[in-house]
C-alpha positions as YAML, in Angstrom:
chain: A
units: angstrom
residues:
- id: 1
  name: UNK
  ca: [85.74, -32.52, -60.88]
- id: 2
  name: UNK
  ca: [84.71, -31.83, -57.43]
- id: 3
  name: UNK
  ca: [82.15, -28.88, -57.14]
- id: 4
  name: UNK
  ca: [82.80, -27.61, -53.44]
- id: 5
  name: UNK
  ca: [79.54, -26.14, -51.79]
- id: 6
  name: UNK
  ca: [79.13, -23.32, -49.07]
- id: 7
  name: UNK
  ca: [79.20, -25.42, -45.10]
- id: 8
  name: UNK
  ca: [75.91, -25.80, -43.95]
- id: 9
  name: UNK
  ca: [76.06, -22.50, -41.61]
- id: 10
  name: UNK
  ca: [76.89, -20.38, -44.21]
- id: 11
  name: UNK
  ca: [74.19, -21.60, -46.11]
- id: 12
  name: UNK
  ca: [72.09, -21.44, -43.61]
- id: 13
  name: UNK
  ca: [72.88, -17.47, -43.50]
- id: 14
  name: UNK
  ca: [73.00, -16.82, -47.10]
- id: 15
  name: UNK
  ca: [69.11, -18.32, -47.23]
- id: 16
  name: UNK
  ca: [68.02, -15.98, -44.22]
- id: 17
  name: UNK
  ca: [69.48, -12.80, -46.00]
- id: 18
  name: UNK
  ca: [67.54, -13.84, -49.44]
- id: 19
  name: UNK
  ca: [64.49, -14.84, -47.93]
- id: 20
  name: UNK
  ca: [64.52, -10.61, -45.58]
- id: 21
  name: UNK
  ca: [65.23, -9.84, -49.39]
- id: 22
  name: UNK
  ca: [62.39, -11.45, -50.67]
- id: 23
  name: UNK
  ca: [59.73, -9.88, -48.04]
- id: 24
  name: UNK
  ca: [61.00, -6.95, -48.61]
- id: 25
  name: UNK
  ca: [60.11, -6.36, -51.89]
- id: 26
  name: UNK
  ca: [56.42, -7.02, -50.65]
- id: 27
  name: UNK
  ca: [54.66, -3.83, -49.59]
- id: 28
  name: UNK
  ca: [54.28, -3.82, -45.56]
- id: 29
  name: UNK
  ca: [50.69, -2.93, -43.69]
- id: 30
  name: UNK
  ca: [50.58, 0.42, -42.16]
- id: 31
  name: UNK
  ca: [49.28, 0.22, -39.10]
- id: 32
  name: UNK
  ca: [45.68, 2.30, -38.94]
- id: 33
  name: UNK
  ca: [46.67, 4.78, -36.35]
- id: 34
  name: UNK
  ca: [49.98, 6.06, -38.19]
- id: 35
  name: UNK
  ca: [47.52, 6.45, -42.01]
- id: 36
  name: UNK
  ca: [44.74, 7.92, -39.57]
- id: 37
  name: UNK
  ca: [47.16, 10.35, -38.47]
- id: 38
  name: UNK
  ca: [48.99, 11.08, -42.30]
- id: 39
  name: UNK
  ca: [45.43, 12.17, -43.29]
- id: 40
  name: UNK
  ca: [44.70, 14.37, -40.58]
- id: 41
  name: UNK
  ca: [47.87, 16.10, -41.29]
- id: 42
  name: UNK
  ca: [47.51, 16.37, -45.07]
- id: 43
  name: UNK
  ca: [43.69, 17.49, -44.20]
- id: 44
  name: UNK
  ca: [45.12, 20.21, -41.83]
- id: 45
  name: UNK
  ca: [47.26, 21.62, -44.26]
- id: 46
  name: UNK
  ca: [44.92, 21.84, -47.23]
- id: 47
  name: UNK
  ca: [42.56, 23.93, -44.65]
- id: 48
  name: UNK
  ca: [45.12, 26.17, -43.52]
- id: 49
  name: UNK
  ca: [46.19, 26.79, -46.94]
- id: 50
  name: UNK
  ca: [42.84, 27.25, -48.09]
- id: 51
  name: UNK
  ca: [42.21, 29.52, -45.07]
- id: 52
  name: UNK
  ca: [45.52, 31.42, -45.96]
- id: 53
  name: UNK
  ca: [44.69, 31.80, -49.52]
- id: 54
  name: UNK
  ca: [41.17, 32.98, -48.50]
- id: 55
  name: UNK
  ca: [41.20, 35.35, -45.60]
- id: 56
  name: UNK
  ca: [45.05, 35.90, -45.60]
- id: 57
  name: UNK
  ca: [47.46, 35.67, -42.57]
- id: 58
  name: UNK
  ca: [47.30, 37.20, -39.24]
- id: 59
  name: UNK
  ca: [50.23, 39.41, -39.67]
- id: 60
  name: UNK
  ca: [48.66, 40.70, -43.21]
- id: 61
  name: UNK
  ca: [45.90, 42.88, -40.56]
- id: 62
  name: UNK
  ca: [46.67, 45.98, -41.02]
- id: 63
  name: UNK
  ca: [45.64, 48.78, -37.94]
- id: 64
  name: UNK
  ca: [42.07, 49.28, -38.20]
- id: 65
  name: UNK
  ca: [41.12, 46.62, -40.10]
- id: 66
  name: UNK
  ca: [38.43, 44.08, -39.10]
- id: 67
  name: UNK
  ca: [37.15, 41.05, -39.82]
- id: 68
  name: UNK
  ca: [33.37, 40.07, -39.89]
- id: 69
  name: UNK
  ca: [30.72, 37.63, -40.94]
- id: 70
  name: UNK
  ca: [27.57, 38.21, -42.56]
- id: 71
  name: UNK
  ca: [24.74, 35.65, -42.16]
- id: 72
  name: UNK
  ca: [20.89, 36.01, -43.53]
- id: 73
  name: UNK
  ca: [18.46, 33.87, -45.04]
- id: 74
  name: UNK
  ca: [20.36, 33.83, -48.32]
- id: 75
  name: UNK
  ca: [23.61, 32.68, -46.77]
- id: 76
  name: UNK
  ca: [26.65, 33.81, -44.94]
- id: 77
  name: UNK
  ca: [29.54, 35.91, -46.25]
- id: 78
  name: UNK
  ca: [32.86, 36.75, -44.95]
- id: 79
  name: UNK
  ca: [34.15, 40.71, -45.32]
- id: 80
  name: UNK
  ca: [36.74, 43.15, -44.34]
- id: 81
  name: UNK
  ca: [36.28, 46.70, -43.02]
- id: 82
  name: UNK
  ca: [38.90, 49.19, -43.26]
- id: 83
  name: UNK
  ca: [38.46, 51.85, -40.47]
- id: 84
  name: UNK
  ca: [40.20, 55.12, -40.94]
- id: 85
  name: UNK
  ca: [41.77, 57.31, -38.11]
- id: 86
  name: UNK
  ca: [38.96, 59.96, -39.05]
- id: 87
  name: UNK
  ca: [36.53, 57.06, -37.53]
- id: 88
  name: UNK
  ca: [35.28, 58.09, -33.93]
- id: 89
  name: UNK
  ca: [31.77, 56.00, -33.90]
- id: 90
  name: UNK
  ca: [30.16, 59.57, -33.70]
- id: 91
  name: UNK
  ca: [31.35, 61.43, -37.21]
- id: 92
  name: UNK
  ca: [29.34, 59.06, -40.48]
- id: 93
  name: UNK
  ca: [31.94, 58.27, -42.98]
- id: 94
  name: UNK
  ca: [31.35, 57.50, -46.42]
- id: 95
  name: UNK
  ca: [31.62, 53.75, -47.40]
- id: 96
  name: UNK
  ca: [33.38, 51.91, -50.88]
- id: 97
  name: UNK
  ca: [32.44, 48.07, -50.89]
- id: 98
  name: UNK
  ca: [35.39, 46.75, -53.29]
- id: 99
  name: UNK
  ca: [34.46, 43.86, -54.60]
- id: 100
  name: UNK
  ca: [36.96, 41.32, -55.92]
- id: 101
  name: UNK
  ca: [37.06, 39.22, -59.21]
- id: 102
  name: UNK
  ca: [37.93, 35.91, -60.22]
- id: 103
  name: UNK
  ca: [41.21, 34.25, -59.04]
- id: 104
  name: UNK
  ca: [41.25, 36.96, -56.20]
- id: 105
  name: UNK
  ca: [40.05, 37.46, -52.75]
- id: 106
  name: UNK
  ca: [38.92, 39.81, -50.69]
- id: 107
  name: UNK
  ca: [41.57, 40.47, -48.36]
- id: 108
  name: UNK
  ca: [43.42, 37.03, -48.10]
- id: 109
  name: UNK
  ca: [45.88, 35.93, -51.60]
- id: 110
  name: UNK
  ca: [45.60, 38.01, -54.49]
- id: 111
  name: UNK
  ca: [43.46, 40.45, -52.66]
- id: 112
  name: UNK
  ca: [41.58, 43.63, -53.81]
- id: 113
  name: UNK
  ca: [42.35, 45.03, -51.28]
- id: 114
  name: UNK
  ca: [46.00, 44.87, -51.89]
- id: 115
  name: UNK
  ca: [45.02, 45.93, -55.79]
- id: 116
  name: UNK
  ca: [43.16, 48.08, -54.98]
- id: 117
  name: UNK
  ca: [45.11, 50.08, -52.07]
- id: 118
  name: UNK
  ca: [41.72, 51.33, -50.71]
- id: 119
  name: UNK
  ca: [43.54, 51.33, -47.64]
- id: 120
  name: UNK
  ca: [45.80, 54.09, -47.70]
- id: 121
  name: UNK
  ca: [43.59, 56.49, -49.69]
- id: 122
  name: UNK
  ca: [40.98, 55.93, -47.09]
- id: 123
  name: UNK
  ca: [43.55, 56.69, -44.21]
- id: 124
  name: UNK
  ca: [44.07, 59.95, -46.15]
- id: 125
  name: UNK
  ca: [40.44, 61.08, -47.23]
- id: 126
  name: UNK
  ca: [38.20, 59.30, -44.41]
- id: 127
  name: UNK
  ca: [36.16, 57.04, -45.88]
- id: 128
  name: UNK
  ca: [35.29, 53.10, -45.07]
- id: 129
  name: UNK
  ca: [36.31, 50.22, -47.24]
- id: 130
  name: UNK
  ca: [34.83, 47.00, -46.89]
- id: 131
  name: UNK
  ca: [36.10, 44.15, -48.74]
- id: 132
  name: UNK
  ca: [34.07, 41.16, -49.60]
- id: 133
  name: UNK
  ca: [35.15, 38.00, -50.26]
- id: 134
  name: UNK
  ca: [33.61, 34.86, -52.08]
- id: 135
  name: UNK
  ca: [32.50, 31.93, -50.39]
- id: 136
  name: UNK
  ca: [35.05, 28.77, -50.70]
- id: 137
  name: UNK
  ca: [33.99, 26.59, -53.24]
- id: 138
  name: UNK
  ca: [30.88, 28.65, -54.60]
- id: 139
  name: UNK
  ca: [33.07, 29.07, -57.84]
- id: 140
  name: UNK
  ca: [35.84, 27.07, -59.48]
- id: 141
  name: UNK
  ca: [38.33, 30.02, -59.84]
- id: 142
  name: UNK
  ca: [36.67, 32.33, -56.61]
- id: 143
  name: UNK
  ca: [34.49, 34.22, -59.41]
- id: 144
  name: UNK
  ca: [31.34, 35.78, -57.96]
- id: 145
  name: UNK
  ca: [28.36, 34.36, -59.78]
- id: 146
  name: UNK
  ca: [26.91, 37.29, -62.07]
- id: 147
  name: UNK
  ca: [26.13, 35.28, -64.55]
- id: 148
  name: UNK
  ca: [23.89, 32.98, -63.13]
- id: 149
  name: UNK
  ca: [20.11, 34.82, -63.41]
- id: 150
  name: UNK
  ca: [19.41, 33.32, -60.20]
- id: 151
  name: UNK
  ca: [22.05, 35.43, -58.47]
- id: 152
  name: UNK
  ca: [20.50, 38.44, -60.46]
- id: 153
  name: UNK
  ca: [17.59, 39.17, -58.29]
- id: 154
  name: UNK
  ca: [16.84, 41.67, -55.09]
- id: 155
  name: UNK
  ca: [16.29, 39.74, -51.80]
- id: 156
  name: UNK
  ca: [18.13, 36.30, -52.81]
- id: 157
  name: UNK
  ca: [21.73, 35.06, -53.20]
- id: 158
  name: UNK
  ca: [24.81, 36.94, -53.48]
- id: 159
  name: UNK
  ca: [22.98, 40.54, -54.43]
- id: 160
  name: UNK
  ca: [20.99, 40.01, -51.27]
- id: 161
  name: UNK
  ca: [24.55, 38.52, -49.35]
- id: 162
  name: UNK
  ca: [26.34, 42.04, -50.35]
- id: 163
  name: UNK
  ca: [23.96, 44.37, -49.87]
- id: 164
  name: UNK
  ca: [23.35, 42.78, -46.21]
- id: 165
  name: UNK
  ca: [26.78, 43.21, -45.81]
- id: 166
  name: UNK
  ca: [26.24, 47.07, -46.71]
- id: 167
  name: UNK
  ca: [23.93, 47.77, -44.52]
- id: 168
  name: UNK
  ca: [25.62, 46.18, -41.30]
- id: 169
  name: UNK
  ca: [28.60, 48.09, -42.21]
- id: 170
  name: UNK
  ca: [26.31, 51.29, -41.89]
- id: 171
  name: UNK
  ca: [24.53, 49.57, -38.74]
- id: 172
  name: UNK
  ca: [27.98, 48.71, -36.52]
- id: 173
  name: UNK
  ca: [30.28, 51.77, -37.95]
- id: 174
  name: UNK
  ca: [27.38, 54.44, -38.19]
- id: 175
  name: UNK
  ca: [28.28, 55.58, -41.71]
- id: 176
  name: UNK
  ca: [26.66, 57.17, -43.71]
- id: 177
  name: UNK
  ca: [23.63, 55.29, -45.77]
- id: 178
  name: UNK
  ca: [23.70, 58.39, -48.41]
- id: 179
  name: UNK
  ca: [27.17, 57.22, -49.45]
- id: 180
  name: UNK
  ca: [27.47, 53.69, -49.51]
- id: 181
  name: UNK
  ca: [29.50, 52.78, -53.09]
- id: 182
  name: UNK
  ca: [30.16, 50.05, -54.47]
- id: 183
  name: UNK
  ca: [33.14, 49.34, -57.23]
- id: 184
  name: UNK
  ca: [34.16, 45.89, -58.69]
- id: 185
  name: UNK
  ca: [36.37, 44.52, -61.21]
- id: 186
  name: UNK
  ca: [35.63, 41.29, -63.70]
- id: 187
  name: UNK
  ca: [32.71, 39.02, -62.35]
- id: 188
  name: UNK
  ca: [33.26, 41.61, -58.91]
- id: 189
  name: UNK
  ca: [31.72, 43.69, -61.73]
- id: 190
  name: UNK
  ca: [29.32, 42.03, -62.88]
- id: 191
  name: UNK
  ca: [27.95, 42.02, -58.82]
- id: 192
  name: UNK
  ca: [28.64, 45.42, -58.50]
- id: 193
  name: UNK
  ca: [26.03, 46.90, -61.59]
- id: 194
  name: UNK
  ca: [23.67, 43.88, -60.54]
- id: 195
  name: UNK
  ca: [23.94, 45.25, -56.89]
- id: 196
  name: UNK
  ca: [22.83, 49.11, -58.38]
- id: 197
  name: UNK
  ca: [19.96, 47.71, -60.72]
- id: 198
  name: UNK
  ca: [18.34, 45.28, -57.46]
- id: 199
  name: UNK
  ca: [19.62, 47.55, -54.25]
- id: 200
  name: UNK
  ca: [19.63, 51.25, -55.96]
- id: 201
  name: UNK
  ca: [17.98, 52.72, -52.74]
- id: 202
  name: UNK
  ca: [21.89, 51.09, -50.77]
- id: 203
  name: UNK
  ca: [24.72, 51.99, -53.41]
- id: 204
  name: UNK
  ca: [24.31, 55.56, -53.97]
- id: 205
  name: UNK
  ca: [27.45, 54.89, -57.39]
- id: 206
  name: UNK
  ca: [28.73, 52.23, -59.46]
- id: 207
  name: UNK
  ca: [32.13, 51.63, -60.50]
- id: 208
  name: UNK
  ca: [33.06, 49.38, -63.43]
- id: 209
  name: UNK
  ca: [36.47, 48.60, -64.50]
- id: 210
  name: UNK
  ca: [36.79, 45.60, -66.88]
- id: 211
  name: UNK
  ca: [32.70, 44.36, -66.76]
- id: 212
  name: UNK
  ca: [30.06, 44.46, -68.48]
- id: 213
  name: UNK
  ca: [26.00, 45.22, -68.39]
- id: 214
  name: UNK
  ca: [23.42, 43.49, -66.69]
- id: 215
  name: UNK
  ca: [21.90, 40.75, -67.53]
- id: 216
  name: UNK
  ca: [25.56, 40.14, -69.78]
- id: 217
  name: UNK
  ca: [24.84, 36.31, -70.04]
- id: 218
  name: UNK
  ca: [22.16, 36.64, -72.52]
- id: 219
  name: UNK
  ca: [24.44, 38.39, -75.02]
- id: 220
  name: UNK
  ca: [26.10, 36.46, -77.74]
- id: 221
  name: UNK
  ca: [29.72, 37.18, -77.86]
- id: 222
  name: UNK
  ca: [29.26, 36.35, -81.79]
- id: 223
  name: UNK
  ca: [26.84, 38.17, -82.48]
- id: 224
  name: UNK
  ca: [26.43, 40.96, -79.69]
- id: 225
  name: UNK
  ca: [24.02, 42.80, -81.74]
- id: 226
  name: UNK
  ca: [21.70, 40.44, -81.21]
- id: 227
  name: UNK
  ca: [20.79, 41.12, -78.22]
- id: 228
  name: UNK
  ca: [20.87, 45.38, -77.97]
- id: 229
  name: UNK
  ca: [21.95, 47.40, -74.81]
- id: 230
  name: UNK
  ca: [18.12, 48.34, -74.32]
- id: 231
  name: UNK
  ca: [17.10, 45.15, -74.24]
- id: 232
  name: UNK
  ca: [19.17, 44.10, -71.21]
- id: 233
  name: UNK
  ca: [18.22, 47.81, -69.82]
- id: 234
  name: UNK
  ca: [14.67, 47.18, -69.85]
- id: 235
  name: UNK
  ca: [15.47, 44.20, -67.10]
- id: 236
  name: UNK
  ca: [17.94, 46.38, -65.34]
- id: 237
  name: UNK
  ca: [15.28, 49.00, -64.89]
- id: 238
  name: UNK
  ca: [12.01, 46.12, -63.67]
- id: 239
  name: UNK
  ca: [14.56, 44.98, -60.85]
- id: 240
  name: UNK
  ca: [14.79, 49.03, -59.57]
- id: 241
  name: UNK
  ca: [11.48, 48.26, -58.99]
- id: 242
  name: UNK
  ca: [9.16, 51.36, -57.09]
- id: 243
  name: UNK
  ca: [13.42, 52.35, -55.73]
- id: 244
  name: UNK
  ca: [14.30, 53.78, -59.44]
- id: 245
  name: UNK
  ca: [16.96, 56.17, -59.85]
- id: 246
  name: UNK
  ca: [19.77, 57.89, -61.64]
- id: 247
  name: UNK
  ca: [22.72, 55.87, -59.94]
- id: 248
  name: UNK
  ca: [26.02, 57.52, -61.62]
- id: 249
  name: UNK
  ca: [28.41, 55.15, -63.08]
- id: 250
  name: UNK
  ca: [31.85, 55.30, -63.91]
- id: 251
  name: UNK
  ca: [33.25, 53.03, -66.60]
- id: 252
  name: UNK
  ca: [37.38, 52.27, -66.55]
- id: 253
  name: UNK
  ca: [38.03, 49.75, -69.65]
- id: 254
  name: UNK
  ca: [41.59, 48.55, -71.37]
- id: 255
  name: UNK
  ca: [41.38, 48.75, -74.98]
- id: 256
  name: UNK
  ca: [43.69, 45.71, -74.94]
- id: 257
  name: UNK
  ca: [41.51, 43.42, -72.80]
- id: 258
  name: UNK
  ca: [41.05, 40.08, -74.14]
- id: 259
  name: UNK
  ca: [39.02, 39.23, -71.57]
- id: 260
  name: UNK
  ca: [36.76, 41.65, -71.61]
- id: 261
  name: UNK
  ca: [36.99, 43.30, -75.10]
- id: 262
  name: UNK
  ca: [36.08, 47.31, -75.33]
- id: 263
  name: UNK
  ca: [32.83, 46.22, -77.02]
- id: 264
  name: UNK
  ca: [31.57, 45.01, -73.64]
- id: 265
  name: UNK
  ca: [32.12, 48.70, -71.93]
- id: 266
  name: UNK
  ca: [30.82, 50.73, -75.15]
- id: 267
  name: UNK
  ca: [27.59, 48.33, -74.56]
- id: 268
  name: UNK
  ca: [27.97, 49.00, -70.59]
- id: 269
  name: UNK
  ca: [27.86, 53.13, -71.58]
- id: 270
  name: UNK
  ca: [24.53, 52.18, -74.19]
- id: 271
  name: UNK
  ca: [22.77, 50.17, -71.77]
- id: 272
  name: UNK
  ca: [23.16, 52.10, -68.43]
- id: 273
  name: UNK
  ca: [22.17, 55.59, -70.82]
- id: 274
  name: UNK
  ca: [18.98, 53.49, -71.49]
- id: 275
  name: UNK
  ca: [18.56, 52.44, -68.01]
- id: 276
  name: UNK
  ca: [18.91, 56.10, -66.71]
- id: 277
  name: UNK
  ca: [16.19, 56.83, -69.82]
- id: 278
  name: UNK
  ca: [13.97, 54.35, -68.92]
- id: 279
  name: UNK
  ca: [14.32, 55.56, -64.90]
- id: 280
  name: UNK
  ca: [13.24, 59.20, -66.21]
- id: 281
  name: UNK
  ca: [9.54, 59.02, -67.63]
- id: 282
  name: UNK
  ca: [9.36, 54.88, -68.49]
- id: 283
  name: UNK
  ca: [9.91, 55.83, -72.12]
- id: 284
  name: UNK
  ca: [13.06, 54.77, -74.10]
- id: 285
  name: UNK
  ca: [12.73, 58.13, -76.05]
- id: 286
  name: UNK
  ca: [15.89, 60.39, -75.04]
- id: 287
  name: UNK
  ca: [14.07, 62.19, -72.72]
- id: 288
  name: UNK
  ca: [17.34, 62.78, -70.66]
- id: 289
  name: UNK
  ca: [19.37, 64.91, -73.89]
- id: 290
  name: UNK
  ca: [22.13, 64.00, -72.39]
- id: 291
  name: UNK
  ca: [25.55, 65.96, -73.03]
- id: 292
  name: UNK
  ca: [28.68, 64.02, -74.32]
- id: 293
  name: UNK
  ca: [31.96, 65.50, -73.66]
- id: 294
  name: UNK
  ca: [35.38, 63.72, -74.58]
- id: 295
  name: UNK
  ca: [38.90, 64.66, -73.75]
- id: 296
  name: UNK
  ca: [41.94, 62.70, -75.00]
- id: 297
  name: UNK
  ca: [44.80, 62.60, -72.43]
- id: 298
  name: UNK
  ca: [48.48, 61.77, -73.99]
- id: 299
  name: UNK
  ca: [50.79, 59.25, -72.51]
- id: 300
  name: UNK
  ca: [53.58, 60.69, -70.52]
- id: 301
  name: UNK
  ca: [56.73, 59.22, -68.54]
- id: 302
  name: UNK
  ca: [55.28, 55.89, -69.35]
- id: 303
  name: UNK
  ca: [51.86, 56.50, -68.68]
- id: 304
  name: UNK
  ca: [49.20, 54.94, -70.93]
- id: 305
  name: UNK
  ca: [47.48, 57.73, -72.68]
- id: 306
  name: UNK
  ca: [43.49, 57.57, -72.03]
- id: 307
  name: UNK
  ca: [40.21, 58.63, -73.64]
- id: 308
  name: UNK
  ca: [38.07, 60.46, -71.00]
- id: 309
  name: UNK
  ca: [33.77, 60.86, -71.63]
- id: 310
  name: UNK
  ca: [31.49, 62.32, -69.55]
- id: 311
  name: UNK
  ca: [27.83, 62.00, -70.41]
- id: 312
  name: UNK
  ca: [25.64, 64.32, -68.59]
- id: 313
  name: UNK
  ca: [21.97, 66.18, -68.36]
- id: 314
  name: UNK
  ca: [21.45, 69.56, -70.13]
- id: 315
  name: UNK
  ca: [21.10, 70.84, -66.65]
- id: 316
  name: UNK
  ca: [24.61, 69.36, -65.44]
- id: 317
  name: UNK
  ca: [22.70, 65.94, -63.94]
- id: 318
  name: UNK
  ca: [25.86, 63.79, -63.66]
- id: 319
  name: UNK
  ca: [24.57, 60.68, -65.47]
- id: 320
  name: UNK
  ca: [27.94, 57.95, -67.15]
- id: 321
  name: UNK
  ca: [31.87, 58.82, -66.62]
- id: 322
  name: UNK
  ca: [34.08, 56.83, -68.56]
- id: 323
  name: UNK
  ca: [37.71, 56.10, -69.16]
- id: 324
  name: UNK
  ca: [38.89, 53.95, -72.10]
- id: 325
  name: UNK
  ca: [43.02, 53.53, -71.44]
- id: 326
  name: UNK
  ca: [45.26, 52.40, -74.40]
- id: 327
  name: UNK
  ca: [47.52, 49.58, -74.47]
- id: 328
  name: UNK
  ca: [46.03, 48.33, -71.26]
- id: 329
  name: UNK
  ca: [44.70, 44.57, -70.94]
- id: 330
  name: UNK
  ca: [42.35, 43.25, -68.21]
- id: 331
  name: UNK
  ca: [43.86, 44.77, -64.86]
- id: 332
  name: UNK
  ca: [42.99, 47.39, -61.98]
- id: 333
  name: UNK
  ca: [45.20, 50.02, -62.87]
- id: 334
  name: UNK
  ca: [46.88, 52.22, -60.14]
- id: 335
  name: UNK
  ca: [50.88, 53.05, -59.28]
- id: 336
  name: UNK
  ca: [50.56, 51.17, -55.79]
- id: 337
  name: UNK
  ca: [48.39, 47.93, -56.42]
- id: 338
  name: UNK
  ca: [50.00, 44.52, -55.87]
- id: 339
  name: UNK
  ca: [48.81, 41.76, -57.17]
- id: 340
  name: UNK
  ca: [48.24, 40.04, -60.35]
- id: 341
  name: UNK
  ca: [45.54, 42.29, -61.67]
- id: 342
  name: UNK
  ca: [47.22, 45.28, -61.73]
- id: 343
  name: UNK
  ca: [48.87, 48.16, -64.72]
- id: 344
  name: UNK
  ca: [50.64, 50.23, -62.94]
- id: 345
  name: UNK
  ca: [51.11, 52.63, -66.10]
- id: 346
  name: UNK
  ca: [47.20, 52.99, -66.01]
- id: 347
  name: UNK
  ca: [45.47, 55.67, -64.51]
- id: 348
  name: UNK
  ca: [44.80, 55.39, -60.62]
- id: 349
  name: UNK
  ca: [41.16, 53.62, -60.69]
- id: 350
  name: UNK
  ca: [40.86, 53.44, -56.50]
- id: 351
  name: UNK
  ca: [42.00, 57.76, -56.61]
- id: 352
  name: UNK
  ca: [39.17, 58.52, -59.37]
- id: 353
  name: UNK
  ca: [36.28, 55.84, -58.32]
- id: 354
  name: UNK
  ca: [37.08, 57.87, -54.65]
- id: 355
  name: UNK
  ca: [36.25, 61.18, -56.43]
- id: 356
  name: UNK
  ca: [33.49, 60.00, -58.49]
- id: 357
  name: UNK
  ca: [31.58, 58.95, -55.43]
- id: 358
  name: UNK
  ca: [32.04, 61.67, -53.17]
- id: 359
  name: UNK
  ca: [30.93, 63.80, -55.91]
- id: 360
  name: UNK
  ca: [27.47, 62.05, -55.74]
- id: 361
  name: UNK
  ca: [25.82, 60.90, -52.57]
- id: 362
  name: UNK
  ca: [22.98, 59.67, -52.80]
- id: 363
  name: UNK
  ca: [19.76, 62.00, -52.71]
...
């Protein structure tokens, strides 16, 4: 039999087309200027996102909102101030520093100040919010750093960082330096109480909702008794220092927070009662007799139902104010908040934190 084979020019052909096959399969050399340029775009893009998810958008502004940064010895931090129409440079407004938790921002993604809607209450009541946000990379999920002693001190790290911040708020908007406030939520909570143990003579009140005591890290979440309130109070009271004083704090605590179980604010009440005791003749003896008053509001048009305390002086000395709210986990609770911290069946936090600290400026 005669086997027929292709003519030479087809063959010819047919081993061309293999052989472009064959190299083909191999990968090809980029040429340095086109992988130069891929990473300077996929660099670009992971700043700007970062930036986004950070310090938010342009269009996110809002009127009277501006944008600052704080540097010091200790650092630099980035903030937002809130201006309301009331605001003429001459009148001093009240300030509330609102200061974020972890996963959250200031004012960029996930911000407090969209949780919080500081905003619009301050438009109505004329008051200053100022909105600090974490440095990029200081934490693995934004967290501020409470429970690292070294950021527990007056005059160093972030307690120094916010409290600058404070003060140039007061500096630049003329407000008032009797009623600078602070409130925080999670490790923003954690900053917050640190910030009125170290800086008691700048935040004239303290708002907690979902944090704990100072000086939390040393307590055992197995064994919490080992560690008691008044032990983590003495500390509390040695950073006031020669400043020592009564600064009011109000408590706001989900019963269902996993996070942040109830335990933690019951110790938060126990411990800041021993500060204020400690604060009053350096004796952890009572001496303040305080009064303990609690009211039970029911749930309503699906409102969680709350348990309100106030503990107070015999002569009406406003001392703790606390709110424990049922079926609520570990959130900022308000009708308006956005975010993913929020109950919006909860009680509104920003309306009553707003109340609590114009009731008590700072002596």
């Amino acid at each position: 039999m005669k086997v027929f084979s292709d003519p030479p020019r087809k063959r010819n052909l047919n081993q061309a087309i293999e052989s472009d096959q064959s190299r083909s399969d191999f990968p090809r050399k980029r040429s340095p200027r086109i992988t130069f340029s891929i990473l300077v775009t996929v660099v670009t893009a992971v700043v700007i996102g970062t930036a986004a998810f950070q310090f938010g958008l342009p269009w996110w502004m809002q009127a009277g909102d501006h944008n600052h940064l704080y540097e010091s010895d200790a650092g630099s931090l980035r903030y937002q101030v809130h201006l309301p129409p009331q605001h003429d440079g001459m009148t001093q407004l009240p300030v509330i520093m609102a200061i974020h938790g972890c996963g959250m921002t200031g004012y960029g993604w996930n911000s407090m100040k969209a949780t919080t809607q500081f905003n619009s209450l301050a438009d109505r009541e004329g008051f200053i919010v100022v909105y600090p946000t974490q440095r990029m990379f200081r934490s693995a999920f934004n967290c501020w750093n409470s429970a690292d002693p070294r950021q527990q001190h007056r005059y160093s790290g972030e307690p120094a960082l916010l409290a600058g911040v404070a003060r140039q708020v007061v500096e630049v908007y003329n407000a008032d330096p009797a009623q600078v406030h602070v409130a925080g939520a999670s490790s923003g909570e954690g900053a917050a109480v640190i910030l009125a143990a170290t800086y008691p003579d700048v935040f004239a009140t303290v708002t907690s909702i979902a944090g704990g005591e100072y000086g939390l890290n040393q307590v055992n979440p197995d064994d919490p008794d080992s560690t008691p309130p008044n032990y983590t109070a003495r500390q509390a009271w040695a950073q006031m220092g020669d400043r020592a004083r009564q600064v009011p704090l109000l408590v706001i605590q989900g019963e269902d927070d996993a996070v942040v179980p109830p335990i933690v604010a019951t110790r938060l009440v126990a411990h800041w009662t021993a500060v204020g005791d400690f604060v009053d003749d350096g004796l952890l003896n009572d001496s303040l007799n305080r009064v303990e008053e609690t009211t039970t509001v029911p749930s309503e048009q699906g409102r969680h139902s709350y348990t309100h305390t106030t503990f107070t002086a015999p002569d009406g000395t406003f001392l703790i104010e606390s709110y424990l709210v049922q079926d609520m986990g570990h959130a900022w609770p308000g009708p308006t908040g956005e975010g993913i911290y929020i109950d919006r069946a909860g009680p509104d936090a920003s309306a009553i934190a707003w109340e609590f600290a114009k009731r008590h400026p700072k002596s």
